[in-house]
C-alpha positions in Angstrom: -18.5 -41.1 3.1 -16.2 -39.2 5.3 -15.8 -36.4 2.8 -20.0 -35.9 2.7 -19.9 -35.7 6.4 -17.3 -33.2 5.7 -19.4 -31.0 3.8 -22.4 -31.6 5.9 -21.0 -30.7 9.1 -19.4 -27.3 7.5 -22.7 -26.2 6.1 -23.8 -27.0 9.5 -21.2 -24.9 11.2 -21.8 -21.7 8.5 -25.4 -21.9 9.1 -24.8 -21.5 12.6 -22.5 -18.6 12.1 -24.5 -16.1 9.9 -27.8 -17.0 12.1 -25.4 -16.2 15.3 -24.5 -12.8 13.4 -27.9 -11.8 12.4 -29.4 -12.5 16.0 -26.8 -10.1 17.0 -28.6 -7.0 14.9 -31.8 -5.3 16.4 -34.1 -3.0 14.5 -33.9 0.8 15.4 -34.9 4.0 13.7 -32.4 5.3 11.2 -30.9 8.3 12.8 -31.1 12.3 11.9 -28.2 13.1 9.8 -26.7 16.5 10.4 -25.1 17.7 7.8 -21.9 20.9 8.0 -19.4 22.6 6.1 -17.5 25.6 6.8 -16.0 28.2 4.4 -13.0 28.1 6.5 -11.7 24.1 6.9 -13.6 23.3 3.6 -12.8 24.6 0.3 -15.8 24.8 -2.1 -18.2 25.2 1.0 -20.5 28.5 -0.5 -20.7 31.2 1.8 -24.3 31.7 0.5 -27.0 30.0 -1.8 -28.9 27.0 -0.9 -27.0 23.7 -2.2 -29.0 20.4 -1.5 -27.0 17.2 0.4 -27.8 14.1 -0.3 -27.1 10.8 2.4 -26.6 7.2 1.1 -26.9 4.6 3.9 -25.1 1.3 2.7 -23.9 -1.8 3.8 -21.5 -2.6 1.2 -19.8 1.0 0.0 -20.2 4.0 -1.2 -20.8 4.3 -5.2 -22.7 4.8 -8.3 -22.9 1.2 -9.2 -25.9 -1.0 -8.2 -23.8 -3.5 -6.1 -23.2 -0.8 -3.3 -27.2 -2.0 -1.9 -28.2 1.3 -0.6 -30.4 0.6 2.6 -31.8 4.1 2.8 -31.6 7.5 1.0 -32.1 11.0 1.9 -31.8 15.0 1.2 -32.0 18.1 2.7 -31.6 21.8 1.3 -28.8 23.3 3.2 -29.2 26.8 4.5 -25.4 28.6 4.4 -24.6 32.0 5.5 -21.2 33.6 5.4 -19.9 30.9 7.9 -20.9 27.8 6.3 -23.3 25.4 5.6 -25.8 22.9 7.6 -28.7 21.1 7.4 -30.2 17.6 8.7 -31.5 14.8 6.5 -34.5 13.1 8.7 -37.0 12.0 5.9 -35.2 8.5 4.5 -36.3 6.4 1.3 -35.9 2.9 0.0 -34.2 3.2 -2.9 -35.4 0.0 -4.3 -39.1 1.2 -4.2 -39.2 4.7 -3.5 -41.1 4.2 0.1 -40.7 6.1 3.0 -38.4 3.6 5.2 -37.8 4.5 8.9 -35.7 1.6 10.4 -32.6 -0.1 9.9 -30.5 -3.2 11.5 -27.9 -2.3 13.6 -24.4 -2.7 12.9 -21.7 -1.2 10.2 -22.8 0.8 8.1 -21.0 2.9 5.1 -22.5 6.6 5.1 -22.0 8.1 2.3 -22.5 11.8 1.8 -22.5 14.6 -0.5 -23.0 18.2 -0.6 -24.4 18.8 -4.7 -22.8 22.4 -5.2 -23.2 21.6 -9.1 -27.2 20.6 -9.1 -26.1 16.8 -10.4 -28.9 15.7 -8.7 -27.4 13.2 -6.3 -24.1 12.3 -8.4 -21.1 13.7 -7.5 -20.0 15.8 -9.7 -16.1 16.9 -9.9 -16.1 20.3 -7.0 -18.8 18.8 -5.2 -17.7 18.0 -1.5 -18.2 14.3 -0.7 -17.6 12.2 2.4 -17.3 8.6 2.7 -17.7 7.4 6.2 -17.9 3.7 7.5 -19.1 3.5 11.1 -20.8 1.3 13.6 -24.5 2.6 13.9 -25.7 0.8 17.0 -28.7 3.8 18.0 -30.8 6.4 16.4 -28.6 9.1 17.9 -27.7 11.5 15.4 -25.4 11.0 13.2 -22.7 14.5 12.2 -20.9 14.7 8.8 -18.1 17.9 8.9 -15.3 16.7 7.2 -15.3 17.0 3.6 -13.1 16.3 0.4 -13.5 17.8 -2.7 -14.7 15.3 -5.5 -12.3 15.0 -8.6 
């Protein structure tokens, strides 16, 4: 008998817990993504041409596989000049049913970003300059991405 109350009273206590973390989220509107390379601190970033970025908003990762449960995906086609590139991704996508999605839950979040110089249509491609950022998204203030590796 003791070791049912056992299990009831955990189940209790766990229940408790993830409504407790939950009630801690609030809705907002998925911030503007600004998105930068330079040809000086970022090798591969094109000095001209228009390459397209692509944003992946995730709570579990960053990845091709479908256990990273993108919550919102989104593009832009960059404008560069001899200094660099930049643009701003502001139209976001469910990527479980293709519908314009415009708000999120705060909390952490895993942005992951990529700047397509190869036209791989959203995978990263070795060359392509990728960034992998997990960070506490707790208002729709814009969000920058400027630091870049190179994808192998």
């Amino acid at each position: 008998m003791r070791h049912c109350f056992n299990k009831v009273f955990c189940l209790v206590i766990l229940t408790a817990l993830a409504a407790c973390e939950n009630a801690s989220q609030t809705v907002i509107g998925i911030p503007n993504v600004q998105v930068g390379c330079n040809t000086t601190d970022d090798p591969g970033c094109p000095a001209n041409g228009s390459p397209t970025a692509f944003v992946r908003m995730s709570r579990s990762g960053c990845g091709d596989s479908i256990n990273f449960e993108p919550v919102a995906t989104g593009s832009v086609v960059m404008n560069c000049d001899s200094t660099g590139c930049d643009g701003v991704v502001s139209t976001w996508t469910n990527p479980e049913t293709s519908d314009s999605v415009n708000e999120i839950l705060t909390g952490r979040m895993d942005v992951c970003s990529q700047v397509d110089l190869n036209d791989s249509g959203g995978s990263p491609d070795s060359g392509d300059l990728i960034n992998e950022d997990s960070r506490s998204i707790n208002s729709s203030a814009t969000l920058t991405v400027e630091a870049w590796d190179v994808a192998p």
